[in-house]
N, CA, C and O atoms as a Tinker XYZ file with bonds, in Angstrom:
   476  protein
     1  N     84.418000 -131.421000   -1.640000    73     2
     2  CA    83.306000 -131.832000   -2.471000    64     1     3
     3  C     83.596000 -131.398000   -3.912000    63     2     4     5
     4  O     83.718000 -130.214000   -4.225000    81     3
     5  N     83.701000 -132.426000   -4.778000    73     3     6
     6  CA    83.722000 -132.121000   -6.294000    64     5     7
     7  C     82.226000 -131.731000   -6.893000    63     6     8     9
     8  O     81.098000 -131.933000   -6.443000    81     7
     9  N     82.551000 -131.287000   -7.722000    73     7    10
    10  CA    81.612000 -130.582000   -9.509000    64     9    11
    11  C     80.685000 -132.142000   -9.535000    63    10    12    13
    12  O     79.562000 -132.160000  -10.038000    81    11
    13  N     81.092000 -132.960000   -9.145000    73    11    14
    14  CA    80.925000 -134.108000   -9.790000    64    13    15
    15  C     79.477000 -134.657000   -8.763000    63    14    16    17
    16  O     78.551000 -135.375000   -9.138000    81    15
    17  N     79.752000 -133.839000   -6.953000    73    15    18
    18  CA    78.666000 -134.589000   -6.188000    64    17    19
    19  C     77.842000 -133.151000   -5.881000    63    18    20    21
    20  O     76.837000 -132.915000   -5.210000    81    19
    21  N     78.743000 -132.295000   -6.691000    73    19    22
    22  CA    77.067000 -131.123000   -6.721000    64    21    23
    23  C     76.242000 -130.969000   -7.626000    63    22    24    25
    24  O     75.082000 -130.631000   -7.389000    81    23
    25  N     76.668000 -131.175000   -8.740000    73    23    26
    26  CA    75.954000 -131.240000  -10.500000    64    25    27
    27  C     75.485000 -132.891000  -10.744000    63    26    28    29
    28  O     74.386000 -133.442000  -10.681000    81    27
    29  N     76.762000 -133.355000  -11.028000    73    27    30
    30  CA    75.939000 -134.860000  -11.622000    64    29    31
    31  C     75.559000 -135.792000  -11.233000    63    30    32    33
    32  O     75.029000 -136.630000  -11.963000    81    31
    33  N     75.749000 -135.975000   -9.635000    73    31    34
    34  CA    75.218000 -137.489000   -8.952000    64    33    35
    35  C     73.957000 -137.055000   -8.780000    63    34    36    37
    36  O     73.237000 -137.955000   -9.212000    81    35
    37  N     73.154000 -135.971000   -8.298000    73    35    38
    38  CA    71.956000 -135.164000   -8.114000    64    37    39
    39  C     71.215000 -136.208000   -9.317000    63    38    40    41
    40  O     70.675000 -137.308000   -9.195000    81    39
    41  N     71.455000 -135.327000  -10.521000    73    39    42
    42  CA    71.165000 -135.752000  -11.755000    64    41    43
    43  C     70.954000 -137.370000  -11.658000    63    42    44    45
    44  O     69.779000 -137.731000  -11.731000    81    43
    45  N     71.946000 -138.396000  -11.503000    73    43    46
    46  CA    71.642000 -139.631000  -11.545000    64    45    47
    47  C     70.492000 -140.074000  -10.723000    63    46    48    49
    48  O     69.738000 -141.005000  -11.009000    81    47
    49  N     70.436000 -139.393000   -9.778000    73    47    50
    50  CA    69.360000 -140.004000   -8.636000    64    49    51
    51  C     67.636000 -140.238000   -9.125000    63    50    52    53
    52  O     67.363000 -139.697000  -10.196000    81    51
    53  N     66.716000 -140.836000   -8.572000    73    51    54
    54  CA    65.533000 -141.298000   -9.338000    64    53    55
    55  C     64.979000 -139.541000   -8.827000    63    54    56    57
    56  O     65.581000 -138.629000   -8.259000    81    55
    57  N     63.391000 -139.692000   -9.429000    73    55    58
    58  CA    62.855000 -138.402000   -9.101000    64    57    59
    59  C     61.751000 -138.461000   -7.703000    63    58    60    61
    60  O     60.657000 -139.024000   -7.696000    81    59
    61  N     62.407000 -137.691000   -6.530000    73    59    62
    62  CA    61.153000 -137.749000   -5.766000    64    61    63
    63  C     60.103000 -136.644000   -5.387000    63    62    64    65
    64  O     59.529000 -136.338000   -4.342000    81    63
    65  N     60.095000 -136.181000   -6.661000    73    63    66
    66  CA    58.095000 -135.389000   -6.121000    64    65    67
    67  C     57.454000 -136.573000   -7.039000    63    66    68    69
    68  O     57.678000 -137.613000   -7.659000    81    67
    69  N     56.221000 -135.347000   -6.540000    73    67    70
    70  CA    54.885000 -136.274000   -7.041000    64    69    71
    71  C     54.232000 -135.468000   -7.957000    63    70    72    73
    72  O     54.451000 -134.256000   -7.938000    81    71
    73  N     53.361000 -136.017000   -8.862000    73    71    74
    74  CA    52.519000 -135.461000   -9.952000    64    73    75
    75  C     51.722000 -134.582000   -9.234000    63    74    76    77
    76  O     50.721000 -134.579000   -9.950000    81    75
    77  N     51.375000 -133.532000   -7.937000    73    75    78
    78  CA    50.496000 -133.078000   -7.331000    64    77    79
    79  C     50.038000 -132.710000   -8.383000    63    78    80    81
    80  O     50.863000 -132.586000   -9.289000    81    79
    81  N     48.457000 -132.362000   -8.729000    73    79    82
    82  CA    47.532000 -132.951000   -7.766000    64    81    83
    83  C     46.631000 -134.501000   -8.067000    63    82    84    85
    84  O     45.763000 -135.115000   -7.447000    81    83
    85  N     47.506000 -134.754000   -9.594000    73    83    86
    86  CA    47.127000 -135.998000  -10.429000    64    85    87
    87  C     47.692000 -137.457000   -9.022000    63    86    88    89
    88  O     47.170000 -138.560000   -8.861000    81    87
    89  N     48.681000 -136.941000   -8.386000    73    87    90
    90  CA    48.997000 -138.127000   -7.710000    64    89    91
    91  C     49.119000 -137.703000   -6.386000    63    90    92    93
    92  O     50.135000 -137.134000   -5.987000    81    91
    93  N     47.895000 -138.006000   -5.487000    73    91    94
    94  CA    48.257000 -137.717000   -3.826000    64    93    95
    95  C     48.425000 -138.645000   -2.836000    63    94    96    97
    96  O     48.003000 -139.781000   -3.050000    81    95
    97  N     48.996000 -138.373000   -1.715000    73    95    98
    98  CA    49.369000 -139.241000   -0.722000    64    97    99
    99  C     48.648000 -138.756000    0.479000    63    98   100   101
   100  O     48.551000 -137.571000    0.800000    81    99
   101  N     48.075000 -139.920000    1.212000    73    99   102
   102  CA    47.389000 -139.917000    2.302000    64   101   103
   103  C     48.787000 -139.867000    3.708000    63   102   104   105
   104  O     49.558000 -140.826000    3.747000    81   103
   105  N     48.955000 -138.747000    4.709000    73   103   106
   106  CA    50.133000 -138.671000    5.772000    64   105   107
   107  C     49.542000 -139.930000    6.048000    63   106   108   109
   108  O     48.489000 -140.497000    5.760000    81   107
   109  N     50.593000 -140.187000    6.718000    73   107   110
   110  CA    50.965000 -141.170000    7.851000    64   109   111
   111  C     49.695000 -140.903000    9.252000    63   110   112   113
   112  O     49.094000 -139.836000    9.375000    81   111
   113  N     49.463000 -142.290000   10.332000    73   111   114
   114  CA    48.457000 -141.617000   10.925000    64   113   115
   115  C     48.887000 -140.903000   12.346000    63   114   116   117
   116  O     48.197000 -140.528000   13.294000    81   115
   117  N     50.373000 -140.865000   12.098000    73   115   118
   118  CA    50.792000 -140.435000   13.468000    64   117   119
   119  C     50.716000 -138.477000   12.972000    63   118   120   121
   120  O     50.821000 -137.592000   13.822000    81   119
   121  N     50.523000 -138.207000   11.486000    73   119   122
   122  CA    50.513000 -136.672000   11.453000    64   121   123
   123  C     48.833000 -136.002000   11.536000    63   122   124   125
   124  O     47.715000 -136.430000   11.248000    81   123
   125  N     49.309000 -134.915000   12.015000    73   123   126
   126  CA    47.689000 -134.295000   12.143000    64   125   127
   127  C     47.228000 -133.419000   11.256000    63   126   128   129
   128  O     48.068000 -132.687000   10.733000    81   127
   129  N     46.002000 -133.290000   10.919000    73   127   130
   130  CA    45.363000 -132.487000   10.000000    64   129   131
   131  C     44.857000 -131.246000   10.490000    63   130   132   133
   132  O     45.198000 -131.053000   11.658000    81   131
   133  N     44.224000 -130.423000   10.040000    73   131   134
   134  CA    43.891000 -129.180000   10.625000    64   133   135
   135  C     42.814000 -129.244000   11.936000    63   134   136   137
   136  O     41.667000 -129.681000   11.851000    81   135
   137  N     43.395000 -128.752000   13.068000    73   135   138
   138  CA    42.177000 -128.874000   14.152000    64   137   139
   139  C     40.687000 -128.186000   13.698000    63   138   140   141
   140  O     40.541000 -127.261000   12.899000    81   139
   141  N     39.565000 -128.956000   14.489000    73   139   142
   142  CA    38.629000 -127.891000   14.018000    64   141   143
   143  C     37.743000 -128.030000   15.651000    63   142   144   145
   144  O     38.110000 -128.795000   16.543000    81   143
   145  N     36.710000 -127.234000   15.729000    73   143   146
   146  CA    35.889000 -127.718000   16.785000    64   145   147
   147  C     34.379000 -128.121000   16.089000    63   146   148   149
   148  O     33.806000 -127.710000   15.080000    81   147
   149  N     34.043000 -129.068000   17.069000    73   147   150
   150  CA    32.997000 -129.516000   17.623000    64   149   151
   151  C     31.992000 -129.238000   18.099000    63   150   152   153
   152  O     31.558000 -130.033000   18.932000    81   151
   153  N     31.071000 -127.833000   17.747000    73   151   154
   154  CA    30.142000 -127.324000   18.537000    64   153   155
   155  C     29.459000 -127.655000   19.291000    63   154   156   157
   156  O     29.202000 -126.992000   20.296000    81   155
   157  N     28.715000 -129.355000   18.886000    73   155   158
   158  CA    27.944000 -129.884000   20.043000    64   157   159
   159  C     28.740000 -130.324000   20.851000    63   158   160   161
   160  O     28.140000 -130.884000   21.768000    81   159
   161  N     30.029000 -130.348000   20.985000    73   159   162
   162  CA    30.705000 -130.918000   22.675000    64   161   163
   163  C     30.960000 -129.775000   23.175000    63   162   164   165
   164  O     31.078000 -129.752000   24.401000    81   163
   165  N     31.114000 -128.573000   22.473000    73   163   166
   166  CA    31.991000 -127.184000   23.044000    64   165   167
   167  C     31.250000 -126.925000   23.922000    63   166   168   169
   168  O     30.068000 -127.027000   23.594000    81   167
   169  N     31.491000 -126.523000   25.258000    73   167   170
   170  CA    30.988000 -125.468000   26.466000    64   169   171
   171  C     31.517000 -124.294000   26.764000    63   170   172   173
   172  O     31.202000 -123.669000   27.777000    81   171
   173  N     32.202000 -123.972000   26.075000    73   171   174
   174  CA    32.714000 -122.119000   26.055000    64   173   175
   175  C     33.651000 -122.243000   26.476000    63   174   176   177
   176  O     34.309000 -121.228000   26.247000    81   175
   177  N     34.242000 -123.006000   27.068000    73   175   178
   178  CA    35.521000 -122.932000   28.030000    64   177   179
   179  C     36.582000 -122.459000   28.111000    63   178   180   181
   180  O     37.133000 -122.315000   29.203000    81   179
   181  N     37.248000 -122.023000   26.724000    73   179   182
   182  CA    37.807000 -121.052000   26.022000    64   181   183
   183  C     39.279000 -121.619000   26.152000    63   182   184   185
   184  O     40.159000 -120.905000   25.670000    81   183
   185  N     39.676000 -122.864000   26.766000    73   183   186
   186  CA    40.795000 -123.130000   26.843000    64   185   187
   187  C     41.704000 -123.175000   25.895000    63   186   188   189
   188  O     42.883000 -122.826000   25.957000    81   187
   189  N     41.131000 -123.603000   25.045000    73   187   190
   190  CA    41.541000 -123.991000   23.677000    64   189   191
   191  C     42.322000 -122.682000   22.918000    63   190   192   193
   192  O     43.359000 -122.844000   22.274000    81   191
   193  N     41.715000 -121.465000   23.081000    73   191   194
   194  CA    41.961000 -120.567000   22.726000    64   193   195
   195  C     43.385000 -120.026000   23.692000    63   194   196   197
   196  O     44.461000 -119.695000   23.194000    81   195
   197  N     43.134000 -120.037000   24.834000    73   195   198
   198  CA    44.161000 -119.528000   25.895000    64   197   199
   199  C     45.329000 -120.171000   25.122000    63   198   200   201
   200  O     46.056000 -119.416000   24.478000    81   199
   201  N     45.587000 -121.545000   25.126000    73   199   202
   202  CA    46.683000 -122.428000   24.854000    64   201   203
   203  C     47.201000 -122.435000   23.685000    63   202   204   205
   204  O     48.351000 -122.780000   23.417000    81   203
   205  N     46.223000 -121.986000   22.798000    73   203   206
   206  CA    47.293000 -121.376000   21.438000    64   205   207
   207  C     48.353000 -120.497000   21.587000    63   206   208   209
   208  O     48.191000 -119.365000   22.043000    81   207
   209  N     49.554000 -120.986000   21.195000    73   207   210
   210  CA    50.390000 -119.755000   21.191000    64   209   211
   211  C     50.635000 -118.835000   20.228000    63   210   212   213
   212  O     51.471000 -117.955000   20.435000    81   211
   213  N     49.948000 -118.907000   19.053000    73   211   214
   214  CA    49.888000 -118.112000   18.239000    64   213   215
   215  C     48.641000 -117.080000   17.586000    63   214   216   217
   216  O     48.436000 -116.379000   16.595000    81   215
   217  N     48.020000 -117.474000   18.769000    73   215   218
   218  CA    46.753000 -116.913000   19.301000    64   217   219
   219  C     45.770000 -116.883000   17.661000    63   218   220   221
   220  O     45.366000 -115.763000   17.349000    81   219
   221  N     45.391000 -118.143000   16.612000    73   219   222
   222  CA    45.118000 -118.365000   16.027000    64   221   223
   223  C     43.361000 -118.786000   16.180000    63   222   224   225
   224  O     42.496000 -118.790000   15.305000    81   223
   225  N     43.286000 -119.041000   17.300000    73   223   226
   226  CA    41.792000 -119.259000   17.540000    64   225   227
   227  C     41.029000 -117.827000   18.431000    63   226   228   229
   228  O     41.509000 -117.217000   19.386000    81   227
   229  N     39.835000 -117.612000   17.794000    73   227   230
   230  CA    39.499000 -116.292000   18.114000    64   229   231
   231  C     37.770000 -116.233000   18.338000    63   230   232   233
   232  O     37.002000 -116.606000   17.451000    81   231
   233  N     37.307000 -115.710000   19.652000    73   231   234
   234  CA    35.622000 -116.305000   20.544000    64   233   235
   235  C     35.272000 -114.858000   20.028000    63   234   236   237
   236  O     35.966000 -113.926000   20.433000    81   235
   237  N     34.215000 -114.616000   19.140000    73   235   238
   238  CA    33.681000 -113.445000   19.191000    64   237   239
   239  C     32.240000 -113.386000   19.703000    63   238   240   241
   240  O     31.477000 -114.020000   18.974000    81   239
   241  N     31.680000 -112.826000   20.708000    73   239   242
   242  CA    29.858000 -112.845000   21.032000    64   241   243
   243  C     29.197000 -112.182000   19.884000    63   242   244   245
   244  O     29.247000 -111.001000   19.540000    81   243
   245  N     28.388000 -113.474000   19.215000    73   243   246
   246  CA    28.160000 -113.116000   18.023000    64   245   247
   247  C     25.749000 -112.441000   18.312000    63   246   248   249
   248  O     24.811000 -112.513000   17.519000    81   247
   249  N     25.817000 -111.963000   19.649000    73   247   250
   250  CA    24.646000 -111.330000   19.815000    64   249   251
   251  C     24.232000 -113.089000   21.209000    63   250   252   253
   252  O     24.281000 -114.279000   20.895000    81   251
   253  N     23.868000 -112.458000   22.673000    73   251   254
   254  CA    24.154000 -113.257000   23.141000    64   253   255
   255  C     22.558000 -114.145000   23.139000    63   254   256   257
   256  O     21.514000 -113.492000   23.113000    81   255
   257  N     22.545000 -115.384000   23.164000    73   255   258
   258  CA    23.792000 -116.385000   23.959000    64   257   259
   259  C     24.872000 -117.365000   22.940000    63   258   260   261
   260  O     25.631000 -118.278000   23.266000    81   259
   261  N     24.583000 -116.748000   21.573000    73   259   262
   262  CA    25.701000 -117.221000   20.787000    64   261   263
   263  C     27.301000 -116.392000   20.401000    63   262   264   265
   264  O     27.582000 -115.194000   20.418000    81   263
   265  N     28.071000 -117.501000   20.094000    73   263   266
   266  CA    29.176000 -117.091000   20.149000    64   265   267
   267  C     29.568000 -117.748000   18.591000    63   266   268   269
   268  O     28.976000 -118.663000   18.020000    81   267
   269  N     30.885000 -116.888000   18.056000    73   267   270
   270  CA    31.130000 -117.373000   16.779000    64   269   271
   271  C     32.874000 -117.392000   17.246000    63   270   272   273
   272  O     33.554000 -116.566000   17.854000    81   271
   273  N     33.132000 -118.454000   16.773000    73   271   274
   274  CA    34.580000 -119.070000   17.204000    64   273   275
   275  C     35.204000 -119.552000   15.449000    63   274   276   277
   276  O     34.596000 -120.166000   14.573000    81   275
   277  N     36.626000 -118.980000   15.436000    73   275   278
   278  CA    37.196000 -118.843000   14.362000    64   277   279
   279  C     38.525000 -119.477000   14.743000    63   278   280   281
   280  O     39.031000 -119.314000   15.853000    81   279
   281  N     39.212000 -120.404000   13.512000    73   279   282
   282  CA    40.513000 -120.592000   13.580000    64   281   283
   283  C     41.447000 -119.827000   12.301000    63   282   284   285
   284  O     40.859000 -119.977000   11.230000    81   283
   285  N     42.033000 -119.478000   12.237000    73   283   286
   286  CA    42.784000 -119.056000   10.942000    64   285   287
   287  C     43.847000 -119.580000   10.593000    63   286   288   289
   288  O     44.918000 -119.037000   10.862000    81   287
   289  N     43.780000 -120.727000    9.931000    73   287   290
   290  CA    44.836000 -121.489000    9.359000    64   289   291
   291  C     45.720000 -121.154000    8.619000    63   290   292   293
   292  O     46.644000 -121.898000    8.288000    81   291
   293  N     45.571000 -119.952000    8.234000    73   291   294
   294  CA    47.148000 -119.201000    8.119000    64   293   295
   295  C     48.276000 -119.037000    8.836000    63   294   296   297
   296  O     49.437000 -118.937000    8.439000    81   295
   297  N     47.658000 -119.009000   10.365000    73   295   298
   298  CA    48.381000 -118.652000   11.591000    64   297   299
   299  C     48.803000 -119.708000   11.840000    63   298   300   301
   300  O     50.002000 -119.757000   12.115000    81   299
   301  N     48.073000 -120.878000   11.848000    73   299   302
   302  CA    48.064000 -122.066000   13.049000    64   301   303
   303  C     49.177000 -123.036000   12.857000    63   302   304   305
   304  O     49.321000 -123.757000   11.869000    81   303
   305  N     50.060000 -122.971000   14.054000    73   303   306
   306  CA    51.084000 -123.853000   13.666000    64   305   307
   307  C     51.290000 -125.320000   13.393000    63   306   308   309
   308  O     52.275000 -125.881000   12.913000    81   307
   309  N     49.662000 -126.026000   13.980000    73   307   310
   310  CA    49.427000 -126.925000   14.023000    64   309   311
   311  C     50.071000 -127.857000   14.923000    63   310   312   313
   312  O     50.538000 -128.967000   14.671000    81   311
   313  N     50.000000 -127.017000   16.361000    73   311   314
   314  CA    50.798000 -127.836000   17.367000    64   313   315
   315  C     50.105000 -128.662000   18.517000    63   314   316   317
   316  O     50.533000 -129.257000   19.506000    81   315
   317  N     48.940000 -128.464000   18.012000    73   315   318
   318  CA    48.292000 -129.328000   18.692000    64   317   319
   319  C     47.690000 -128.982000   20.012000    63   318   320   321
   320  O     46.778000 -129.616000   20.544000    81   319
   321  N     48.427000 -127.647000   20.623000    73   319   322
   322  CA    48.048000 -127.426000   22.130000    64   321   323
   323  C     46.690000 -127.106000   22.454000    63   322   324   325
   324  O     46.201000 -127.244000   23.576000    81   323
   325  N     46.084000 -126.667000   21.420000    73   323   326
   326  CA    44.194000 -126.389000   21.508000    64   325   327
   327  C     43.592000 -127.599000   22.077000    63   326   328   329
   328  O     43.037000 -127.686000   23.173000    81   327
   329  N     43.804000 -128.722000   21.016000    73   327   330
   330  CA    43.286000 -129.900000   21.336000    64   329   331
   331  C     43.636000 -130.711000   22.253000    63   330   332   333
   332  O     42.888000 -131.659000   22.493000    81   331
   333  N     44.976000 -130.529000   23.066000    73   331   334
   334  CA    45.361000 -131.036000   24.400000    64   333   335
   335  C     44.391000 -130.217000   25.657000    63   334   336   337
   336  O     43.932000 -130.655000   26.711000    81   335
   337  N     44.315000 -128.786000   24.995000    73   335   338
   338  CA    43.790000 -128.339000   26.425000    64   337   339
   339  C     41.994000 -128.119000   26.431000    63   338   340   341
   340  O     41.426000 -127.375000   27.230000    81   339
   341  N     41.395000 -128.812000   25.528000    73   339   342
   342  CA    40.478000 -128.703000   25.682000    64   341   343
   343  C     39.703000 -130.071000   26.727000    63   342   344   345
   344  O     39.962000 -131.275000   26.739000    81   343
   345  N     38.639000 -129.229000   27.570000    73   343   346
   346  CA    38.977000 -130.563000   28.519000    64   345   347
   347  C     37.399000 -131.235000   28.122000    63   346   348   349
   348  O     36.960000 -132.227000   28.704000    81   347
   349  N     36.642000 -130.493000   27.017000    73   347   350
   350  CA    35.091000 -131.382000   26.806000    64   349   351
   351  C     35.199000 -131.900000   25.410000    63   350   352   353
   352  O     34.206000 -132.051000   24.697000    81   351
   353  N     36.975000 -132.294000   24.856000    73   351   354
   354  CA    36.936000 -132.766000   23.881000    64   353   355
   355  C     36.303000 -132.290000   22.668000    63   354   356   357
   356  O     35.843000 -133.064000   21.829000    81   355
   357  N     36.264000 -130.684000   22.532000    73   355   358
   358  CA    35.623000 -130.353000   21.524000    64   357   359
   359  C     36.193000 -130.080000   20.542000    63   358   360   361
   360  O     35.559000 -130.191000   19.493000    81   359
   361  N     37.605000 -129.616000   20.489000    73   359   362
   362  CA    38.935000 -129.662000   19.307000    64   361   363
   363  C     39.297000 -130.883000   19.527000    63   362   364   365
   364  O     39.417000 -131.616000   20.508000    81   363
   365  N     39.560000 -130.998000   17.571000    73   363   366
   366  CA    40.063000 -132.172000   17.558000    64   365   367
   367  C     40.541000 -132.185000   16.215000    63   366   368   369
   368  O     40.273000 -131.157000   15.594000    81   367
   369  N     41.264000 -133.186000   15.500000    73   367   370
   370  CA    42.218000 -132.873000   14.457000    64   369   371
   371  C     41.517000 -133.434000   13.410000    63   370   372   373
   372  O     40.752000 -134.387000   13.551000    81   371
   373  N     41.727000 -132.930000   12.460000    73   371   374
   374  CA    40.544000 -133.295000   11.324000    64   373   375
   375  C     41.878000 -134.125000   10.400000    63   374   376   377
   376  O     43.070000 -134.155000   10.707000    81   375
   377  N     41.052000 -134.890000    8.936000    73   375   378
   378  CA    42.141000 -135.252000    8.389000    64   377   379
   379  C     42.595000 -134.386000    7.348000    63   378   380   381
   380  O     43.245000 -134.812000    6.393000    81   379
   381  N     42.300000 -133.267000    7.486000    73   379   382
   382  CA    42.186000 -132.496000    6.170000    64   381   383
   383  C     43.973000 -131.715000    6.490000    63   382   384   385
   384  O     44.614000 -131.263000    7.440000    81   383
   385  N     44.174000 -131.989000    4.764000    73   383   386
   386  CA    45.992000 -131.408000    5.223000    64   385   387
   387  C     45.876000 -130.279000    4.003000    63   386   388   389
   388  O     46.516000 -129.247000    4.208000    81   387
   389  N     45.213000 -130.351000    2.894000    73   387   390
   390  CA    45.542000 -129.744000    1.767000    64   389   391
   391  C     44.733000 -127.870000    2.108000    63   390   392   393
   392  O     43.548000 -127.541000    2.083000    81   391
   393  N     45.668000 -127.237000    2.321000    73   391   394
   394  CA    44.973000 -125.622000    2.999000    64   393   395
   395  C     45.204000 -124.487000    1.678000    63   394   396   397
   396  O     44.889000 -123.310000    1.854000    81   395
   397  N     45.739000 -124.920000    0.443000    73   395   398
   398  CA    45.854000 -123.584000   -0.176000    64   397   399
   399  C     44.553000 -123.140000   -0.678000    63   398   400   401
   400  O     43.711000 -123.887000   -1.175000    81   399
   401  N     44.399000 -121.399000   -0.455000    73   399   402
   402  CA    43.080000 -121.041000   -1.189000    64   401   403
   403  C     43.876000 -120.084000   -2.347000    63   402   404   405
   404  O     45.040000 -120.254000   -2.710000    81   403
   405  N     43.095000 -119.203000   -2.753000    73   403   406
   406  CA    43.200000 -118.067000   -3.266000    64   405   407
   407  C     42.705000 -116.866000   -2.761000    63   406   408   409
   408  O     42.792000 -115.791000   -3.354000    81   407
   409  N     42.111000 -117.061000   -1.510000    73   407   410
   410  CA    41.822000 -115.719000   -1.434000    64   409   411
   411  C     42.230000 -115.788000    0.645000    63   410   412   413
   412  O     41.779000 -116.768000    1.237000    81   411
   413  N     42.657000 -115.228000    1.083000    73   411   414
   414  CA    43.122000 -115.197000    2.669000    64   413   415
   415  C     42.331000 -115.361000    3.377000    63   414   416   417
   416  O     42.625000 -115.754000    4.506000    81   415
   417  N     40.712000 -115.084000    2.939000    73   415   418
   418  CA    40.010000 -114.991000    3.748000    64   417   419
   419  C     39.276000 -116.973000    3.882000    63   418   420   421
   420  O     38.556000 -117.509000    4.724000    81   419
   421  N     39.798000 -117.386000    2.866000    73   419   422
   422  CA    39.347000 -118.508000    2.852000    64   421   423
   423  C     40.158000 -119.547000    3.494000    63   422   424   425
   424  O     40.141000 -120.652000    2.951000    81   423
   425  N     41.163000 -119.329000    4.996000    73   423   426
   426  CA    42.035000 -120.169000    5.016000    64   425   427
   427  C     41.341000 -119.590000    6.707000    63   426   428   429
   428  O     42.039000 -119.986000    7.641000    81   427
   429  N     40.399000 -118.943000    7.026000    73   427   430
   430  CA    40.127000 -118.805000    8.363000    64   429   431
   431  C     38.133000 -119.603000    8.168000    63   430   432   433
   432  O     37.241000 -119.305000    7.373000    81   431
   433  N     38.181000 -120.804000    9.498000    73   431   434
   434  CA    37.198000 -121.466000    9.496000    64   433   435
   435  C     36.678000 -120.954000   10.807000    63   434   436   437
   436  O     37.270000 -120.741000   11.865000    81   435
   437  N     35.408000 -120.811000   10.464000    73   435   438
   438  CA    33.960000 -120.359000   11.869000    64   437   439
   439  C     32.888000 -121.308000   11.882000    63   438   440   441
   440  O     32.244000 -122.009000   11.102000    81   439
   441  N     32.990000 -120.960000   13.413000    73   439   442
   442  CA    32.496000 -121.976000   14.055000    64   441   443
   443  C     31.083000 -121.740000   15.101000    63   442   444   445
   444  O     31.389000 -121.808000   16.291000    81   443
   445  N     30.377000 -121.615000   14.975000    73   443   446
   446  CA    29.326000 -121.054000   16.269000    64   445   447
   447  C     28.593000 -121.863000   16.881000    63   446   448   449
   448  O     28.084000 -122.842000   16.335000    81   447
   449  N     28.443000 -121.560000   18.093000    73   447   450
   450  CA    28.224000 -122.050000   19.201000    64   449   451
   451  C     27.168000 -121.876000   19.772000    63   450   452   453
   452  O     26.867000 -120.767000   19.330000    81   451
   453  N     26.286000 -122.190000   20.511000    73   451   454
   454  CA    25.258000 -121.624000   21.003000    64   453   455
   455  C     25.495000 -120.917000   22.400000    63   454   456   457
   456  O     26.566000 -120.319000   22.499000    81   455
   457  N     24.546000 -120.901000   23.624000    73   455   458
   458  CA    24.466000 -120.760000   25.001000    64   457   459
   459  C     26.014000 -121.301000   25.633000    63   458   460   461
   460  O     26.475000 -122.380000   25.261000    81   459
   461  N     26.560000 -120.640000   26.375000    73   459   462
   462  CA    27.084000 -121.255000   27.768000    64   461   463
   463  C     26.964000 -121.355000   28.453000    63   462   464   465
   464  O     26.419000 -120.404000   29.013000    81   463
   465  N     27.348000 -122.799000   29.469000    73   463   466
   466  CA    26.911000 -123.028000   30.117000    64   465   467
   467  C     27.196000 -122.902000   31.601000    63   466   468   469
   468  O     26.869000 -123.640000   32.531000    81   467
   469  N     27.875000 -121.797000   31.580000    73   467   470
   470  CA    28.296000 -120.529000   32.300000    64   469   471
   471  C     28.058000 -119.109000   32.464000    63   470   472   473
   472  O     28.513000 -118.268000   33.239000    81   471
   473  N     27.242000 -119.080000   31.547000    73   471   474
   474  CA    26.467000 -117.413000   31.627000    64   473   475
   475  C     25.186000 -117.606000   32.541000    63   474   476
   476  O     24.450000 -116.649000   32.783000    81   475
């Protein structure tokens, strides 16, 4: 490899970023956006949580019979396995892709729930 295809053909080539945030692009619809849940379909079932492998979704009993359910999109690899294993369809993929905050605490979303329907 020459000087010539590490320095200047680079250079010839057109430019591909984008003006973020003056110019945005909508993904494709085969990519997914951040999961979120669904409180009125949720039934506690907690699957969703089990099947994370990065154990990013988190059920706290927030004084019973409610529960407060958190994802932290810092963690989340966005693999989708929450929303495969939920079986009352209550995760599900939102279209939202753009996650930077400024502050850490703003990249984890809660969620609460009422009664289960298992207690």
């Amino acid at each position: 490899m020459s000087i010539f295809d590490l320095v200047i053909r680079p250079l010839a080539n057109r430019r591909v970023t984008t003006t973020y945030p003056a110019e945005t692009r909508i993904p494709d619809r085969g990519r997914r956006g951040t999961p979120i849940l669904l409180p009125d379909r949720c039934r506690d079932e907690r699957e969703c949580a089990a099947a994370c492998p990065v154990s990013a979704i988190q059920v706290v009993d927030a004084g019973a019979p409610a529960r407060r359910w958190t994802i932290d999109y810092g963690v989340c690899i966005f693999c989708a396995a929450c929303i495969d294993a939920c079986p009352s369809g209550a995760m599900v993929a939102s279209d939202r892709f753009e996650l930077a905050t400024r502050h850490r605490q703003d990249a984890i979303a809660a969620f609460d729930i009422g009664a289960s329907p298992h207690d």
